[in-house]
Structure formats: structure tokens, C-alpha cells
C-alpha positions in Angstrom: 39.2 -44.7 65.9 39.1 -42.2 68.9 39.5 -38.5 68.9 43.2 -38.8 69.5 43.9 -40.9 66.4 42.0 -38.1 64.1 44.2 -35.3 65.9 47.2 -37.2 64.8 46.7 -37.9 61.8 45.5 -34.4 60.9 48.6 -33.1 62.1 50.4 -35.9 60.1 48.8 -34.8 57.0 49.5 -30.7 57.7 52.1 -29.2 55.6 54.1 -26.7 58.4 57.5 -24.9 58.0 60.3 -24.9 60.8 60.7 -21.5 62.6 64.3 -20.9 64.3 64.4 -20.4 67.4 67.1 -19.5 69.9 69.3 -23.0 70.7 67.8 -22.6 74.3 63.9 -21.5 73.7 63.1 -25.2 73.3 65.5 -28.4 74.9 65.2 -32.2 75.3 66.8 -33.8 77.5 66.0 -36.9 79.5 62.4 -37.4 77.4 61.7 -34.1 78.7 60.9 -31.4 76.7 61.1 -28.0 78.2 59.9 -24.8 76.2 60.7 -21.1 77.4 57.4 -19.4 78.3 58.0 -16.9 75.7 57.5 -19.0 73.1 54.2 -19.8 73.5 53.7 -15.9 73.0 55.5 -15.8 70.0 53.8 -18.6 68.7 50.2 -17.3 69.7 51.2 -13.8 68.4 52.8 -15.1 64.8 49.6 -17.2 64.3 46.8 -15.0 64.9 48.4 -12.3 62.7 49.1 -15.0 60.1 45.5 -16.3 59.9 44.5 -12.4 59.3 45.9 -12.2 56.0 46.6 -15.5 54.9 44.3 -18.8 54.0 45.0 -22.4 53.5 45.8 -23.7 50.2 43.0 -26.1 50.0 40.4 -23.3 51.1 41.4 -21.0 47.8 41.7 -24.3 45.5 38.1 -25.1 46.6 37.2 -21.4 45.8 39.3 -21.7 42.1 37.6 -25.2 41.5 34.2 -23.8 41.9 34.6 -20.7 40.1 36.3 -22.8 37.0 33.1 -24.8 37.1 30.0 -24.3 35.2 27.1 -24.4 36.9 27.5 -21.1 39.6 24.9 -18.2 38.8 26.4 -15.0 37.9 25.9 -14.2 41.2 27.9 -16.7 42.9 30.6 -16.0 40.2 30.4 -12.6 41.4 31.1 -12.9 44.7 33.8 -15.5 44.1 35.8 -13.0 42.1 35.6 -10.7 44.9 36.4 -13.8 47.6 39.7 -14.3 45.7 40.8 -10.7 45.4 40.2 -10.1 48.5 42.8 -12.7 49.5 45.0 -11.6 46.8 45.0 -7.9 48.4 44.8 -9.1 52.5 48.2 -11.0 51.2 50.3 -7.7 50.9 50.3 -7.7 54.7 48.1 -4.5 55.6 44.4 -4.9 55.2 43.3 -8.3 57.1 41.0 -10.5 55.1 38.1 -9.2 57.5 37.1 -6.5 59.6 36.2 -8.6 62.2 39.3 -10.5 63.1 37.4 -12.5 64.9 37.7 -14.1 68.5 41.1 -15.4 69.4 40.6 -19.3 70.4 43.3 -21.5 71.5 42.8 -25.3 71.6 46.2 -27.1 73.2 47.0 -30.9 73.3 50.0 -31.1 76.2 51.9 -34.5 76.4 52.9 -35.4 80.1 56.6 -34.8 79.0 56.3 -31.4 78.0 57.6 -28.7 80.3 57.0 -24.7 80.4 56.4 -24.3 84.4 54.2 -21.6 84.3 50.9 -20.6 83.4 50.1 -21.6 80.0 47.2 -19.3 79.1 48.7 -16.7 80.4 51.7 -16.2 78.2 49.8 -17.5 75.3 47.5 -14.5 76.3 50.6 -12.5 76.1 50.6 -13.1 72.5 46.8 -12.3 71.6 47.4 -8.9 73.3 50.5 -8.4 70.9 49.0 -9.8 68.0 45.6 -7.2 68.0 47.6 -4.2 70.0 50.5 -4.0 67.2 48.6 -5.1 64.0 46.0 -3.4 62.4 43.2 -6.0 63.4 40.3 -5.3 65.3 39.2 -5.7 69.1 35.9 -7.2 69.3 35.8 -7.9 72.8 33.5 -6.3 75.0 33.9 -6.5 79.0 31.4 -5.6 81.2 30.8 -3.4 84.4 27.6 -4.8 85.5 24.8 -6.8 84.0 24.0 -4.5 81.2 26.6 -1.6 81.6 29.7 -3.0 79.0 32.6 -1.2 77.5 35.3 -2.4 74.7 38.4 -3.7 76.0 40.6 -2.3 73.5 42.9 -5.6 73.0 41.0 -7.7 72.2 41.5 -9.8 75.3 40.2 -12.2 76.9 40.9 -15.0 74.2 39.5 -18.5 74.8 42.1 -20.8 75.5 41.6 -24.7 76.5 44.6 -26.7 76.8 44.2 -31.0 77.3 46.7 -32.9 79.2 47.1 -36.0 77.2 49.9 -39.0 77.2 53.0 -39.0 75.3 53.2 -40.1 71.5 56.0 -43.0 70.8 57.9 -40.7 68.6 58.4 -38.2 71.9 56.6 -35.5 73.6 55.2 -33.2 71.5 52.8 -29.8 72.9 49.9 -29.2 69.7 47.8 -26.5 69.1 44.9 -25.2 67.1 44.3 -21.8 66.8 41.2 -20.4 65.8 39.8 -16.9 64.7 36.4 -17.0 64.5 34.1 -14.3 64.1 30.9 -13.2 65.1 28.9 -13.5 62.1 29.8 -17.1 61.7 29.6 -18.2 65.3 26.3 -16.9 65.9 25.1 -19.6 63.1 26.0 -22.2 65.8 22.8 -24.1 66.7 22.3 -26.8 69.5 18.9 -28.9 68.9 18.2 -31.0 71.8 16.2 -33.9 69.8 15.0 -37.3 70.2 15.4 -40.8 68.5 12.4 -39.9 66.0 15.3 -37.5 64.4 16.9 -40.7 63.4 15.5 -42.1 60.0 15.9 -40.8 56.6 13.0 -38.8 56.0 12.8 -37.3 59.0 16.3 -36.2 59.7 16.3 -34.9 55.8 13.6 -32.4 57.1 15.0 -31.6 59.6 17.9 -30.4 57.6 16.2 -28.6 55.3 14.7 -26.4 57.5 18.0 -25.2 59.3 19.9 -24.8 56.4 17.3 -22.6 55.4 17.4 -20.8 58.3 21.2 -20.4 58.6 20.7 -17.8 55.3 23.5 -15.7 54.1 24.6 -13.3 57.2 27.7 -15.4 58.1 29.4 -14.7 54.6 29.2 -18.1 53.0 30.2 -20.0 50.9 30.0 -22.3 54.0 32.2 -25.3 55.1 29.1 -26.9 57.4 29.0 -28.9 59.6 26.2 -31.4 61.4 26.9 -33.3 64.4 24.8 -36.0 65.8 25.0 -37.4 68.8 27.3 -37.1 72.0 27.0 -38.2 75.7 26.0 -34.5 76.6 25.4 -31.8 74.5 28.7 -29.8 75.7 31.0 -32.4 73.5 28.4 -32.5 71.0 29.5 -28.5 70.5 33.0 -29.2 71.3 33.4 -31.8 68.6 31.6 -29.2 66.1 33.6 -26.6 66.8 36.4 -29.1 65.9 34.6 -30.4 63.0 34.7 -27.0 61.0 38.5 -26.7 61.1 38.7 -29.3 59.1 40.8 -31.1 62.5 38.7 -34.2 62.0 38.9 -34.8 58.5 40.6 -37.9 58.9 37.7 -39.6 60.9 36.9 -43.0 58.9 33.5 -42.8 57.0 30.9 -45.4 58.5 31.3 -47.8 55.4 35.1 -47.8 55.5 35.5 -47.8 59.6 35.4 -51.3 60.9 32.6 -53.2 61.9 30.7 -52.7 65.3 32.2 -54.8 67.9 30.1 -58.0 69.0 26.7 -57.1 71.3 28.2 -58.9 74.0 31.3 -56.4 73.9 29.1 -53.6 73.1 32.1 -51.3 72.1 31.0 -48.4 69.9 32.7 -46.7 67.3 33.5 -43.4 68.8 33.4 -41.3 65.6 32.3 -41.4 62.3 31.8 -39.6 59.0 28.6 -39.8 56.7 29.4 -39.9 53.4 25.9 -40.5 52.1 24.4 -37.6 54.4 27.3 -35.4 53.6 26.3 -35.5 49.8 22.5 -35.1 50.7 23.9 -32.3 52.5 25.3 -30.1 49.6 22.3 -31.2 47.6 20.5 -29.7 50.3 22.5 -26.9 50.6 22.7 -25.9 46.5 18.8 -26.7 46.6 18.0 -23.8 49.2 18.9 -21.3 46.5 20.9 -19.0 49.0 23.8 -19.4 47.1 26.6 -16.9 48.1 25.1 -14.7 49.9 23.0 -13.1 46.9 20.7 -16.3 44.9 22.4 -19.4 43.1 23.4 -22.8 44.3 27.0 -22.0 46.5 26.2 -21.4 49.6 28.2 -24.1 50.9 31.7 -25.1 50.0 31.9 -28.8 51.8 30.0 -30.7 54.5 30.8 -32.8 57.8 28.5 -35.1 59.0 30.0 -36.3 62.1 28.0 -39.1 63.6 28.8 -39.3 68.1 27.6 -42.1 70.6 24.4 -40.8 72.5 22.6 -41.0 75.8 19.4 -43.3 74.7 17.3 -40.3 75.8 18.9 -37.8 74.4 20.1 -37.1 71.0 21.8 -33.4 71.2 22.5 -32.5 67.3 23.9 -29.4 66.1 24.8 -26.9 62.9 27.5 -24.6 62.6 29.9 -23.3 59.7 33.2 -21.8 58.8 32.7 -18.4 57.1 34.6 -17.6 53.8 36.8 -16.6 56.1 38.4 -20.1 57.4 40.9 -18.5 59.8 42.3 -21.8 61.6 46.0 -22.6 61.5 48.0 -25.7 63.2 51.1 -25.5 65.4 53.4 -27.6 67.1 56.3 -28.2 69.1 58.9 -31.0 69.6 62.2 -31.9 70.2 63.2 -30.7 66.3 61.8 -27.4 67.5 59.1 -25.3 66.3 57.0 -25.5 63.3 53.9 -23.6 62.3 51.1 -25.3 59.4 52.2 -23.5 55.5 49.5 -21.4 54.6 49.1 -19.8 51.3 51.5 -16.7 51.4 51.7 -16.2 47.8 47.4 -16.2 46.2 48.8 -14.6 43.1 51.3 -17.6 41.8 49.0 -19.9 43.2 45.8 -18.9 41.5 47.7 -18.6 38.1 48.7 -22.3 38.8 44.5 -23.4 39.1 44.1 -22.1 35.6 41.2 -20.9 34.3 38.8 -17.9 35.4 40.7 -18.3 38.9 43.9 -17.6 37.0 42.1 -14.7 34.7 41.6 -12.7 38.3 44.6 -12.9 39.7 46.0 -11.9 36.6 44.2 -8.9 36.3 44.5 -8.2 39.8 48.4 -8.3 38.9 47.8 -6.2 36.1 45.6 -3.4 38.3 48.2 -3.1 40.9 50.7 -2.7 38.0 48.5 -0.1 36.3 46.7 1.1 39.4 43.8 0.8 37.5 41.6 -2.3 37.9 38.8 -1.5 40.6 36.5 -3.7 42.5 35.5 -7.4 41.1 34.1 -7.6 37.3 30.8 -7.2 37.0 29.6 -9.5 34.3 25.9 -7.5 33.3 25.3 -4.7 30.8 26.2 -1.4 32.2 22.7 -0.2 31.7 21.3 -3.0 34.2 23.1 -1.7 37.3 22.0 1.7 38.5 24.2 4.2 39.9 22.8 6.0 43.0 24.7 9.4 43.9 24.2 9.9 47.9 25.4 13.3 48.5 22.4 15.1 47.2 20.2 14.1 50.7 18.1 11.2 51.5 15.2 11.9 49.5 16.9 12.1 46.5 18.9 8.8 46.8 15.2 7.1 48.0 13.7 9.1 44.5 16.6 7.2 42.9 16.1 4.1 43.9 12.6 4.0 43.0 11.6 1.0 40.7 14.7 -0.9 41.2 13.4 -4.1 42.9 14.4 -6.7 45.2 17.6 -8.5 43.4 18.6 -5.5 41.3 22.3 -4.6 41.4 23.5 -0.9 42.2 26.6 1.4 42.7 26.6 3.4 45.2 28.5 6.9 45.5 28.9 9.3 48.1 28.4 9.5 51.9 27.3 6.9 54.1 26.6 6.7 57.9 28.3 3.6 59.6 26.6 2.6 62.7 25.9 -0.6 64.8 24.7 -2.4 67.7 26.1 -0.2 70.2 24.9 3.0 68.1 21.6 1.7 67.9 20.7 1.4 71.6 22.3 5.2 72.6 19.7 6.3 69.9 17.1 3.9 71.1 17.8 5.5 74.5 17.7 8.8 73.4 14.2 8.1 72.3 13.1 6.5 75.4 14.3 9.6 76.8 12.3 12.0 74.8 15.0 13.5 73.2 15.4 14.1 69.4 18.1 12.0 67.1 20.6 13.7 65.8 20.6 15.5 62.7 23.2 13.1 60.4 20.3 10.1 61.1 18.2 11.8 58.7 21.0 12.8 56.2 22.7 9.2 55.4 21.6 5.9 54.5 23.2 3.8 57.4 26.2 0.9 56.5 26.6 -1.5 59.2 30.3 -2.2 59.9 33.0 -2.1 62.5 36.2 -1.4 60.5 39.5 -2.9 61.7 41.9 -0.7 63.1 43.5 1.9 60.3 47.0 0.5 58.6 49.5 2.9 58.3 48.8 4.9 55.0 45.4 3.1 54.1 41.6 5.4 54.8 40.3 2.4 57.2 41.3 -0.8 58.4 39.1 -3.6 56.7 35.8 -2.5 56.1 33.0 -5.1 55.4 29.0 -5.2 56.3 27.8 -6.9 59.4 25.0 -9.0 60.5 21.8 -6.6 59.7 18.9 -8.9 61.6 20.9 -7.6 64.6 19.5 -4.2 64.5 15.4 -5.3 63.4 14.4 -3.9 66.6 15.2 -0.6 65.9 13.0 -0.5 62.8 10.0 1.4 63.1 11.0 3.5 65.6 13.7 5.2 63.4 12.4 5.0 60.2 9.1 6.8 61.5 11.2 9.4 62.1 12.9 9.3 58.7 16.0 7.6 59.9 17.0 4.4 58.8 15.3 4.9 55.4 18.4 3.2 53.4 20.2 0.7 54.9 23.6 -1.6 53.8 24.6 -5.2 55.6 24.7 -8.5 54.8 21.8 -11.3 55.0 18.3 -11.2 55.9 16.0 -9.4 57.4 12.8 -10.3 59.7 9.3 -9.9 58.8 9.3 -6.5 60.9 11.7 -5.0 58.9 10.1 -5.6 55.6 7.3 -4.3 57.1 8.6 -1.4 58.2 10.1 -0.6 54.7 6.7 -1.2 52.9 5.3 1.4 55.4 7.6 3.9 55.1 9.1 3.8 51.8 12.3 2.3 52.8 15.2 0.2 51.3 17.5 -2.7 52.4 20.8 -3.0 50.9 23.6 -5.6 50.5 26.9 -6.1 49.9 29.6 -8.9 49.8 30.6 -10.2 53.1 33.7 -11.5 52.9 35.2 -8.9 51.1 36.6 -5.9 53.5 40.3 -5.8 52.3 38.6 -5.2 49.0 35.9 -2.5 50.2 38.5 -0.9 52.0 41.3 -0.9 49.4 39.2 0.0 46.5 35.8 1.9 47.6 36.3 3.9 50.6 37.7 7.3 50.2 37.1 9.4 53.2 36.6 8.0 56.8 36.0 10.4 60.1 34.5 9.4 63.6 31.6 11.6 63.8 29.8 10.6 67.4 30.3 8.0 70.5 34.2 7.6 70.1 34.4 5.7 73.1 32.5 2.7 71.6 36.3 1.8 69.6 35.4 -0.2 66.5 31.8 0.4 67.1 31.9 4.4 66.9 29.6 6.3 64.4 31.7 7.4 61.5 30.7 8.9 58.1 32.6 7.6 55.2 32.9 8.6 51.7 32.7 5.8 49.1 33.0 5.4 44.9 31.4 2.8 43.3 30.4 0.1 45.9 28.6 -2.7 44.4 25.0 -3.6 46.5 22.1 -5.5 46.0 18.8 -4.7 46.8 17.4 -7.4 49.0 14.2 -5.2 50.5 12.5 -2.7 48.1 10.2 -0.4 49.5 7.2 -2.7 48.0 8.5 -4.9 50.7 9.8 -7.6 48.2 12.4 -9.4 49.5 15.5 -10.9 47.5 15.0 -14.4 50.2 11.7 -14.5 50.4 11.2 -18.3 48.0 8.2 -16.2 46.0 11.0 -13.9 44.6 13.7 -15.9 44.3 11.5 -18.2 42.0 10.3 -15.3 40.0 14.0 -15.0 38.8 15.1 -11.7 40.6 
């Protein structure tokens, strides 16, 4: 079964609705089909704003199956509850299901008779640019003036678009596309390994796989749909065929016990593609074993697996890791002579959810029943009161570091008052500034630190989607700011590197977290003030200082250096 089969019967097995068009947008005549240019930016514009706010079906019956089930820690529970609100709110159309609405990728399958005579990518660009320019999403796109000298493009533009010239179908030429939002967080858990044929036996390869599951830890917002690929004849398809793999696009590949049987030696045809079912379930036990779980200790941390087994080079044996984030943006599209039609996601969570029964149908009711009442706030949290300590932040640093005192790695808080948000781009004008002699300004000293780029601002909302970002990202920074008493509480998502744990030992500090995943939520129900307070021209990545009520964070670093990943404490039971 080759890659072409797989497509099509993926696309066979997609549910999509029929869009009207104008009688002459899209015409077949002669076994020609000719489409107007400006649907292609219509169609690139409707689904990157679609995939903002809305998931597919099978993605939030996955999340309702697991969250009925039995076995999740209360921490995966947790973050579950929040997982499925999230969607429930990003479905009213305003706040995206997360703040960073990732990089706009466009994968195209173009039968010989289709028609459009001009350049593809560029009116399908056309779309990107109206999709992130006239919806509250965010540009994450960062140009450059020389090698190290970069600015934001403001549009999110350039999008990644590839588009395959393949032979017509039998039932008549058809143009397909995938489109893909992926962000940053969850692409940077890509991994190529180039290995060798000693990877290939059980014991072995099961190694292997323990150790980068370990290491893919919890920054990228799981639970994860993963994804292993072994093999390929370089390691460019290798990647490509990932990439495919966790969009669920090659679902349909046969399993090697149900594919037919290797072709004679002396016809040495390979099968082209397979699925592992064994490895796939070795996988997940691997996975639940890690004790990761979703993002804060159990056994979720991944959702499904893909073991997708390539042909190789006999000296080379490229094999790599990737996942989708809980935010599986990836929608289906296509075009034919009955005219347009775009793949049925899930535009209505709240019926749907009822319809999974259970604790699934228990939130979205009493998500119905806080929007009715304008009550409900932020996801249950299943604990005795007196177990989560509330930390007020607008009485200084030292006072919030007084109060946090004693609670330890795994400990659950809610936080109150101002915060400091700040990134990448913040982080090296201040390490300049340093380098430079020069002293840090003032409001480093005076707020604990949030890492976040929010989407842009909705019309009547505080902040566009707000959620934490990748903390490793800023390690470097560590004891040069907190030495100076900045950095001394900090708030992102996964782990941290032996530096920073360090660092916080040293000098007192603490390292929070919060649910990635969840920025519709965040924004909707925690943040209540939001002004840009320094580098405005750095867009998404400007310092602001935001006012918050009741955020929910777990200590992952204490300032005993115990660390909520590290195996030691997560077998102590914290």
C-alpha cells in the first residue's frame, strides 16, 4: 500500500460539509477542472481560523474517554477538565484554543487535471495573511535583517506551503489539501536520530524509546498523539512522513500483520509502509510508565501512538519522534467537480460532550451552567481547600517568596495579583543590557515573571489567548538575573535544566507551572488587567504586566532545588 492509497483513503474516511460557492469559482468541463484563484484564499483563510477554535470530534472523544476512565491521577483529571473547557469556551468564536496559533502549513495534492493558472502559494498565502491580520490569533513569525538582527513580521507570514503534482483519480480530478497549525512548543519536540541496524531488535529499540520519551517531558502541552518513524531512504522523508503521521493522515496504513506478505526475494518488492501494532502498544505502556502524565505527574501523557515502519538505506536507519500537542490543529480540504468541501469539525463541544456521558458530560454541563450564572471559574479542583495555598503578589517579591516558603516541589497554589510577562526576545535586551553594564529595570525586581506571548486582543476581551510557554528556553538567563534578584519566581510550562535548579537552590528561588493548553481558559477566567509596559516593538513578545485572580500553578522547582520531574520526587509521591 503506497502513500497515495493512505491519502485516499483518509480523505474517504473524513466527514466534510459542502461550502457554496459562486456557479463560476469552480467549473468542469472537458475532465478539466478549473478553480478561480480566489478560492484557494478563501479556502486557506476559512481553515486556519477554523482550526483556531475548533477540534476534531475524535480528538475530544479521546479526551472524554480518558477522563470517564478510572485509572488518571488527580492530576491528569485536572488538566483534562481544563483541556475540555477550554474547547468549550475557544468554541464561542473569540478566544483561539491557544495563544500561539501556531505556524501556518499547507500540504497540497494537485491532480494533472486541475486548473488555477497562477501561482498557487501565493493566493493561498493571500489567505494566511487574512486569516492572522483580521482574527484575533497571533503572529509568530519572525523575519530577519541579518544573521542575528530579527524583527516580527506582524502577519504571521511566510506560511509553509508544499503542493505535489500527482495523477488523476478515476472518479475525476480532484486538488487536496492538509492544513496544519502547528506550534512552537510542539514542533520543537521533533527529533531526527540518525541510527544504525543495532537499533533494530526488541531490547534495544525499547531503550531506545524510553529514553526519548523521557526526554520529550511536558513543555509541548501533552497529552500527546506520538509518533515514531523508522526508516526512510533519507532522513528528509523520514521527517516528511512524520510530520504526516501526527495528523492522523496515515491512519489508514495496514498494520504489518494485516498488510500482505513480502513479495518473493527474487522480486524484492518491499512494502512501502506499515503500522506496528505491537510497538504502538509498547509505546503507550512506555509512555504511561514515564510518570509525566499531563504535564504535572500520572500516567497521560500520551493520548495515542504511530509506529510507522519506512524502507531504509542498509547503512542508514534515520528514525525519529514527534507529537501533536493538545492542541491537534489539522483540518482536511478538498476540491472537485461537486465543488468545495471542507472536513466537519466539532462546532458544537457543549452538545457533544453531554452525549460522551459521564464526568466529560458533568463539565460541560457546569460549564453551561457558569456561563448561565456567570459564576463557575476555572476547572474544579478536586483537593481540600486547605491543601492549596493562596499566594497574594501585590505586596512585593519578598513577600510572595516569604509565602511560598515550605510549599514543595508538586504542591498546588493560587496565585493573585501582578505578574510580569516576558520572553525570549525580553530576555536577551536584558541580557544585553547587562553585557553592557547597565542596570535592569526596576519592574524585574518587583514581579515574578509569566512566560507567554498572548494572541492578539478580541474585541471586548482583557487579552487574546494567554497560556505559559516553553520555560527551558530562557535557562540561560538564570544566574545572571536571579543574582540580581530578578527572576526569583517564575511561571511556564515543563522542565527545567540542572542550571536552573541550581540557581534556585542558590538563591532562594521558585519555578512555577501552569496548564498548557489552556489559554482561552487563562484568558477568559484569570486575567483581569493587561498593559504593555516595555519593548512594544517586539508584537506578541512585548513586556506587559498583567493582573490575575486565582490562577491555579504547581510548584515544579522549590527553592530546596526539588524538582516535581526529577524520578526521586516523583516516587516520593509529590
Amino acid at each position: 500500500m503506497n502513500i497515495r492509497s493512505i491519502i485516499d483513503a483518509s480523505f474517504h474516511n473524513t466527514q466534510f460539509e459542502h461550502i457554496p460557492l459562486d456557479s463560476q469559482s469552480i467549473t468542469y468541463k472537458q475532465y478539466r477542472l478549473r478553480i478561480e484563484p480566489a478560492v484557494l484564499s478563501k479556502i486557506a483563510e476559512e481553515a486556519f481560523v477554523r482550526v483556531s477554535y475548533f477540534l476534531r470530534p475524535g480528538h475530544l472523544r479521546l479526551w472524554a474517554e480518558h477522563l470517564n476512565g478510572k485509572k488518571l491521577s488527580a492530576n491528569d483529571r485536572l488538566v483534562l477538565e481544563a483541556l475540555l473547557k477550554n474547547a468549550l469556551i475557544a468554541s464561542e468564536g473569540k478566544l483561539p484554543l491557544c495563544q500561539d496559533t501556531g505556524t501556518a502549513t499547507i500540504l497540497g495534492w494537485k491532480e494533472e487535471s486541475v486548473y488555477t493558472g497562477v501561482d498557487d502559494e501565493a493566493y493561498l498565502s493571500k489567505g494566511v495573511l487574512r486569516a492572522y491580520t483580521g482574527h484575533p490569533l497571533r503572529s509568530s513569525q519572525v523575519g530577519f535583517r541579518s544573521l542575528f538582527d530579527e524583527f516580527d513580521t506582524g502577519n504571521n507570514l511566510p506560511a509553509q506551503v508544499h503542493i505535489e503534482a500527482i495523477s488523476d483519480s478515476p472518479a475525476g480530478p480532484e486538488y487536496r489539501f492538509l492544513f496544519i497549525a502547528k506550534g512552537g512548543g510542539s514542533a520543537n519536540k521533533t527529533s531526527l536520530f540518525q541510527m544504525t541496524k543495532a537499533l533494530l531488535e526488541g531490547e534495544a529499540f525499547e531503550s531506545f524509546l524510553r529514553e526519548k520519551i523521557a526526554a520529550l517531558g511536558t513543555a509541548a502541552c501533552p497529552p500527546y498523539r506520538l509518533a515514531v518513524v523508522v526508516g526512510g531512504t533519507s532522513p528528509e522523508e523520514n521527517l516528511n512522513i512524520l510530520k504526516l503521521g501526527t495528523t492522523e493522515l496515515l491512519d489508514q496504513a495496514p498494520y504489518m500483520d494485516e498488510a500482505p506478505q513480502q513479495a518473493s526475494v527474487t522480486q524484492r518488492e518491499p512494502r512501502w509502509l506499515c503500522r506496528d501494532k505491537y510497538w504502538e502498544t509498547k509505546l503507550m505502556n512506555i509512555a504511561r510508565e514515564s510518570g509525566l502524565g499531563a504535564q504535572f505527574g500520572g500516567s497521560l501523557l500520551a493520548l495515542d501512538a504511530r509506529v510507522i515502519r519506512l524502507p531504509r538505506h542498509a547503512g542508514s536507519c534515520p528514525v525519529s519522534i514527534g507529537v501533536s500537542c493538545s492542541a491537534h490543529r489539522n483540518m482536511l480540504v478538498k476540491i472537485n467537480k461537486e465543488g468545495l468541501w471542507l472536513e466537519k469539525l466539532e462546532q458544537h463541544p457543549l452538545e457533544f460532550l453531554k452525549a460522551q456521558g459521564g464526568h466529560a458530560a458533568q463539565v460541560a454541563e457546569a460549564y453551561q451552567k457558569g456561563v448561565t450564572n456567570r459564576a463557575v471559574k476555572g476547572p474544579e479542583i478536586r483537593t481540600d481547600s486547605a491543601s492549596v495555598r493562596k499566594i497574594n503578589l501585590d505586596r512585593g517579591m519578598q513577600e510572595a517568596l516569604q509565602n511560598l516558603r515550605g510549599a514543595a516541589a508538586g504542591d498546588r497554589l493560587l496565585l493573585s495579583g501582578y505578574l510580569l510577562v516576558a520572553r525570549d526576545a525580553a530576555h536577551l535586551k536584558w541580557h544585553e543590557a547587562i553585557q553592557r553594564g547597565e542596570p535592569l529595570p526596576e519592574y524585574l525586581t518587583r514581579y515574578p515573571i509569566y512566560y507567554a506571548g498572548p494572541a492578539a486582543t478580541p474585541e471586548g476581551k482583557v487579552i487574546g489567548s494567554f497560556g505559559p510557554t516553553t520555560a527551558q528556553r530562557m535557562d540561560s538567563y538564570g544566574d545572571e538575573l536571579m543574582s540580581r534578584g530578578a527572576s526569583l519566581i517564575t511561571l511556564a510550562k515543563g522542565n527545567r535544566t540542572k542550571a536552573w535548579v541550581s540557581a534556585c537552590k542558590t538563591y532562594g528561588g521558585f519555578y512555577l507551572g501552569t496548564i498548557g493548553g489552556a489559554a482561552a481558559l487563562i484568558a477568559e477566567e484569570n486575567i483581569l488587567e493587561s498593559e504593555v509596559l516595555d519593548f512594544p516593538e517586539l508584537g506578541m513578545e512585548a513586556v506587559r504586566r498583567i493582573r490575575v485572580q486565582d490562577l491555579l500553578a504547581f510548584v515544579i522547582i522549590d527553592n530546596q532545588g526539588r524538582d516535581l520531574y526529577n524520578p526521586a520526587v516523583k516516587a516520593s509521591g509529590r
